[in-house]
C-alpha positions in Angstrom: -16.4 -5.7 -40.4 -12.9 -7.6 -40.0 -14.7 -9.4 -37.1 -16.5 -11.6 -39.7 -13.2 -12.5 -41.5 -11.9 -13.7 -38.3 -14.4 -15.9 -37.0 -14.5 -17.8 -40.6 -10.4 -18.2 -41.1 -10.9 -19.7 -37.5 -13.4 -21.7 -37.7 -11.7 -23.0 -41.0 -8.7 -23.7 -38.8 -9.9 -25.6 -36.0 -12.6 -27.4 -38.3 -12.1 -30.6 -40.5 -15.0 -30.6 -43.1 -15.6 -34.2 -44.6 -16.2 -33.3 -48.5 -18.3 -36.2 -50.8 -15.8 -38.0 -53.3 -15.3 -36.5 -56.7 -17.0 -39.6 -57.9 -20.2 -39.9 -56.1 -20.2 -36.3 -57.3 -20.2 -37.0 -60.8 -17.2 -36.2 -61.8 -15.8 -38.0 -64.2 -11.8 -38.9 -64.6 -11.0 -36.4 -67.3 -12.3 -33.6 -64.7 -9.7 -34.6 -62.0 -5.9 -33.6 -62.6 -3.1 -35.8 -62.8 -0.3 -36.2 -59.5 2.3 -35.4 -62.3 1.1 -32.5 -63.7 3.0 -29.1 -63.3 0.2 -26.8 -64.4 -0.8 -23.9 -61.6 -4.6 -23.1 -62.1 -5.7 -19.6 -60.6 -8.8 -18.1 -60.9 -8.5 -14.0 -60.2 -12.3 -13.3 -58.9 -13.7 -10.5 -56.5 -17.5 -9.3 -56.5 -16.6 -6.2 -56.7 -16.1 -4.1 -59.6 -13.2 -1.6 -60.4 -10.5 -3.9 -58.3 -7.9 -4.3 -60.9 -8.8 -7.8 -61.6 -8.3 -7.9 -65.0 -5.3 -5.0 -65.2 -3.6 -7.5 -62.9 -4.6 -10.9 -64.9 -3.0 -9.3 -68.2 0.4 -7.9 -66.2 0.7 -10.9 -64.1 0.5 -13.0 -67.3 2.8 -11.1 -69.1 5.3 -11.5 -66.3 5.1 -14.9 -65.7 5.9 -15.1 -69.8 8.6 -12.6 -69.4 10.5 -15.5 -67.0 10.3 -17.9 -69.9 7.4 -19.8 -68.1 4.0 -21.3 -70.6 1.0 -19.0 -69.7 -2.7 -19.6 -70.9 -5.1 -16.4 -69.7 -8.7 -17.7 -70.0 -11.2 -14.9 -70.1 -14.5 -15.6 -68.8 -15.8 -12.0 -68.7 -18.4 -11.4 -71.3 -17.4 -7.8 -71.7 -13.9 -9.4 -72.7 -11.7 -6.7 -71.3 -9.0 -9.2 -70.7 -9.0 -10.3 -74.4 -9.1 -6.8 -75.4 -6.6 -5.6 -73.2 -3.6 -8.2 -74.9 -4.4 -6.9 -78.2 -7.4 -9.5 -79.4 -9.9 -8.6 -82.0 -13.1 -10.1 -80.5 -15.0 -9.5 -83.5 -13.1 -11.5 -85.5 -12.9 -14.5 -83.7 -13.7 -18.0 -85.2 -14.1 -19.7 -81.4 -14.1 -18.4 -78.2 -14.6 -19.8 -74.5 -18.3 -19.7 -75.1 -17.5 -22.3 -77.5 -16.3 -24.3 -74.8 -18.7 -23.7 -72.6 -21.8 -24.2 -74.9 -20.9 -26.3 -77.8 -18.3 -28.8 -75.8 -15.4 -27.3 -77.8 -12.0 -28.9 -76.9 -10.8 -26.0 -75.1 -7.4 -26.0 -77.5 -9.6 -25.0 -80.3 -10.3 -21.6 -78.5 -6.6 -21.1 -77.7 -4.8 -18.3 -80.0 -1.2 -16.8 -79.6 -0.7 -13.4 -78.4 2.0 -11.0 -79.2 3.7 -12.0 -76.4 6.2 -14.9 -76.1 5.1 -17.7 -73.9 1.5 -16.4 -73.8 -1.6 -17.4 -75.0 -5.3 -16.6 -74.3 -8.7 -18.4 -74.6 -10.8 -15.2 -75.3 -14.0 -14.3 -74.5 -16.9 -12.5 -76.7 -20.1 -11.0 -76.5 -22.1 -14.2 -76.7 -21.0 -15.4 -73.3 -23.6 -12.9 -71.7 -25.7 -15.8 -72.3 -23.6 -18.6 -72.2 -25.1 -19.1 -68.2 -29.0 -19.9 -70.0 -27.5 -22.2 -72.3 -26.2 -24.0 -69.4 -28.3 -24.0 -67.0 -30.1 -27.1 -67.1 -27.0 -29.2 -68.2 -25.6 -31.8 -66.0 -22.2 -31.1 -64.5 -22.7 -27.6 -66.0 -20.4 -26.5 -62.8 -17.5 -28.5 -64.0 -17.7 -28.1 -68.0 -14.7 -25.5 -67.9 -12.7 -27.9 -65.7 -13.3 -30.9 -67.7 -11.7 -29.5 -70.7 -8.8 -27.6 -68.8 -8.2 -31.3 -67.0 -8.4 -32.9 -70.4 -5.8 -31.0 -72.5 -3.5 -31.0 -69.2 -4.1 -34.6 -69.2 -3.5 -35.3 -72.6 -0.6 -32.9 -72.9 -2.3 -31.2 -76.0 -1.0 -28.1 -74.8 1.4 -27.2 -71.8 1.4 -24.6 -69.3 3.1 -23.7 -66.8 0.1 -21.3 -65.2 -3.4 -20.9 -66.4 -5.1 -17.7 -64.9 -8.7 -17.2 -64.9 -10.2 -13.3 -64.9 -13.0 -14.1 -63.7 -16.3 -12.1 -64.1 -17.5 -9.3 -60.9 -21.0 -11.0 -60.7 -21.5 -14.6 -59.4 -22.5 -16.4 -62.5 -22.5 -20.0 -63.7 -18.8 -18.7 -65.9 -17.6 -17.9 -62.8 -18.7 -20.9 -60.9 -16.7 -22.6 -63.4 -13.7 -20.8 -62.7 -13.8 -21.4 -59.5 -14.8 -25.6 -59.6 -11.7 -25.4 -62.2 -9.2 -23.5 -60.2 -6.4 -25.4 -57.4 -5.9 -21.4 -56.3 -7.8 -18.1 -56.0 -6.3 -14.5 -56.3 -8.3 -12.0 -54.8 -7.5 -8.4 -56.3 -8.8 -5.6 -53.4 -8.8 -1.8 -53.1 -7.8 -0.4 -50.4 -11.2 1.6 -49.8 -13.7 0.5 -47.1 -16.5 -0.6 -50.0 -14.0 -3.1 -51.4 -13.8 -4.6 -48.0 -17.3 -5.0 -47.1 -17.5 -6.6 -51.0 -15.4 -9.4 -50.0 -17.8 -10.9 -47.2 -19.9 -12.3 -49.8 -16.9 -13.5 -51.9 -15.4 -15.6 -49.1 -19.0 -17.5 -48.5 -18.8 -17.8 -52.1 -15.4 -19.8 -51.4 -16.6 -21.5 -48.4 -19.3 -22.7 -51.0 -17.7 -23.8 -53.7 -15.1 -25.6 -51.8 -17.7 -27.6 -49.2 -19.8 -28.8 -52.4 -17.7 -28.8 -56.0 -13.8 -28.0 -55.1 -12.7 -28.6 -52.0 -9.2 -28.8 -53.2 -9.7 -24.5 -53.5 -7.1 -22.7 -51.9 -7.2 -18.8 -51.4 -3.4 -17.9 -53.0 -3.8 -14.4 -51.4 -5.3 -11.1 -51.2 -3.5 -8.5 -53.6 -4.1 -4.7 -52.1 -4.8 -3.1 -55.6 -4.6 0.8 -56.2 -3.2 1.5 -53.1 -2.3 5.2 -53.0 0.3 5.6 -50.2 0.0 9.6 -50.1 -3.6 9.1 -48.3 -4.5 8.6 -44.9 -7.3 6.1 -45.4 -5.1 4.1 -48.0 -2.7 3.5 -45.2 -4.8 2.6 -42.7 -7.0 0.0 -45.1 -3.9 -1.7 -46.0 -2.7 -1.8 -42.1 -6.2 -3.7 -40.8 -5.8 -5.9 -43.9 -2.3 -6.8 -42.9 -3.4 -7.5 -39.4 -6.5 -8.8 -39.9 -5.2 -11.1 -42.2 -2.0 -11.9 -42.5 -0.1 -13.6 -44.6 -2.9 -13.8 -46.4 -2.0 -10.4 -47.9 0.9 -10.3 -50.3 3.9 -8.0 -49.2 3.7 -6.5 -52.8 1.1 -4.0 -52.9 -0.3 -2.3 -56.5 0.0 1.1 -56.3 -2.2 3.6 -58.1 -0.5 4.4 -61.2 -1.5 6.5 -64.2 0.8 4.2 -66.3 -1.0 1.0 -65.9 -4.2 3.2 -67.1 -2.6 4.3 -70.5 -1.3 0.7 -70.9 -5.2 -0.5 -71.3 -6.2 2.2 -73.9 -3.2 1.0 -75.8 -4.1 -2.9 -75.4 -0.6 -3.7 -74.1 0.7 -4.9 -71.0 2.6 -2.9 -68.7 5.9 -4.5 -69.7 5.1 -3.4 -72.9 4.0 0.0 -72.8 6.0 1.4 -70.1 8.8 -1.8 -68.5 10.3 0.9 -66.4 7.1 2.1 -64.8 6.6 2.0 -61.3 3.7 -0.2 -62.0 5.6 -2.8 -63.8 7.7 -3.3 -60.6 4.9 -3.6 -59.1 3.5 -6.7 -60.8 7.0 -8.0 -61.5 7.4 -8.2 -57.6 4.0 -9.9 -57.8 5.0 -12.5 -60.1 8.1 -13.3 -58.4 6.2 -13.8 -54.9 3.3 -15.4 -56.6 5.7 -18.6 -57.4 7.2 -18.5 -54.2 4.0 -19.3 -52.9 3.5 -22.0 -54.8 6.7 -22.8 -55.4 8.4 -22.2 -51.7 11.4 -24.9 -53.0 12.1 -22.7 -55.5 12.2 -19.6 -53.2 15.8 -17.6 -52.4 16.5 -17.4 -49.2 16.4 -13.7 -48.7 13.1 -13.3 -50.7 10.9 -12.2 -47.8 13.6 -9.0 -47.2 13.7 -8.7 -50.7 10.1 -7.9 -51.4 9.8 -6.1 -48.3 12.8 -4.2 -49.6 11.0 -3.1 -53.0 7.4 -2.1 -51.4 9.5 0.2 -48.6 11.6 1.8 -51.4 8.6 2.8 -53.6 6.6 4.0 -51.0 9.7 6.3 -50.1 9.6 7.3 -53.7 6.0 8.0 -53.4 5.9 10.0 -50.5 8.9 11.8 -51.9 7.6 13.0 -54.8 4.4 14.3 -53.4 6.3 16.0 -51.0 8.2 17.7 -54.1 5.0 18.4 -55.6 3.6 20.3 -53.1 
């Protein structure tokens, strides 16, 4: 299985693909972001179900807000879990991205405030089930979403600081948009063998999307999601993912926590529901090596240790406690 993942990351490497101009491509200006811009664009995607995509779109959100820094979460599932999971009423919704998406809605229009400081959220309903028909025989229909993101970036409408996409589990034309819109991709994984062989189709997906509408695409990492460190073949998942790919794998690790389960049926973020949880260290060490990442200037020097540090010391705590269970 890993074999696969390591012929394409090396024939990525020692390959230089020559992509067609955005313009002979049909993009138009609006579509293509400005040098100065600050804005991060991250589309959270996986085809596989049950991966913690949208659990860790709503925490990572919330922590990025907690830091002070302008989050948008744009929710392109049509079952609208992300929307319902910040506390949105989708049924009483005057637009929604569907609007956006169908109707050419400026994408501000769609925007509303959450309870949250610092974070808003373009939510989803049950009419984009059938927002991909609508589209389907428009021109450009892969880049509608990333016109209008572009365009209030551009024109400074709004301002963010990170705009994260949860994406939907099936490969759709809202999710081709996500992906033409996004400069990175955050791939949310279990630690089980199924989630693993799920991913094959998601990286040609990539390959894809980057060799014919985004070749700017860059995978951010892989984020090992409901990692349970008291099992054998948890451990052993999240060891061939480490060596199989590398840093490609963030050092923080999600672990399986009932807390970030309760947090859902209450519609509130981690942070909200329970701050001193052992899952909201967990996506607070997230956020923090997220904007490393992308950010490296803005790294400390010691972060590396320092996230290293954290995962070691909860696992310890982990093990510890099932050992005192027992």
């Amino acid at each position: 299985m890993f074999e696969y993942f390591e012929s394409l990351f090396n024939r990525n490497n020692k390959e230089r693909l020559e992509h067609t101009p955005p313009e002979r491509m049909g993009i138009s200006p609006s579509s293509r972001i400005n040098a100065e811009t600050k804005t991060s664009i991250i589309a959270i995607a996986n085809q596989k179900g049950g991966c913690g995509k949208t659990t860790t779109c709503i925490n990572l959100s919330t922590a990025l807000a907690n830091m002070g820094l302008k989050v948008l979460i744009i929710d392109l599932d049509a079952q609208s879990q992300a929307s319902l999971g910040i506390g949105i009423n989708t049924d009483d919704l005057k637009y929604s991205i569907y609007d956006v998406l169908v109707k050419n809605l400026e994408l501000e229009s769609a925007v509303v405030p959450t309870d949250i400081q610092n974070l808003d959220i373009a939510p989803a309903s049950a009419m984009l089930t059938g927002a991909q028909l609508e589209i389907a025989n428009l021109l450009g229909r892969e880049w509608i979403l990333r016109t209008s993101i572009y365009k209030m970036i551009n024109t400074q409408t709004r301002k963010y600081d990170y705009i994260i996409m949860d994406c939907s589990p099936s490969l759709n034309l809202t999710t081709i948009n996500g992906l033409a819109s996004a400069q990175f991709i955050l791939i949310p994984a279990q630690t089980h063998y199924f989630s693993l062989e799920g991913m094959k189709e998601l990286f040609s997906t990539i390959e894809i999307v980057k060799e014919r509408l985004n070749p700017k695409l860059q995978i951010l990492g892989i984020l090992p999601t409901l990692y349970d460190m008291r099992t054998r073949i948890s451990r052993q998942i999240l060891g061939q993912m480490r060596k199989y790919f590398g840093d490609k794998v963030f050092k923080t690790a999600i672990h399986t926590n009932i807390k970030l389960v309760e947090a859902q049926a209450h519609k509130k973020s981690i942070f909200e529901f329970a701050p001193n949880s052992n899952g909201a260290r967990d996506y607070l060490a997230l956020s923090e090596e997220l904007i490393s990442r992308i950010c490296p200037e803005f790294t400390p020097v010691n972060e590396k240790e320092k996230a290293v540090e954290v995962e070691d010391l909860m696992q310890s705590h982990i093990l510890s406690q099932a050992l005192n269970d027992r």
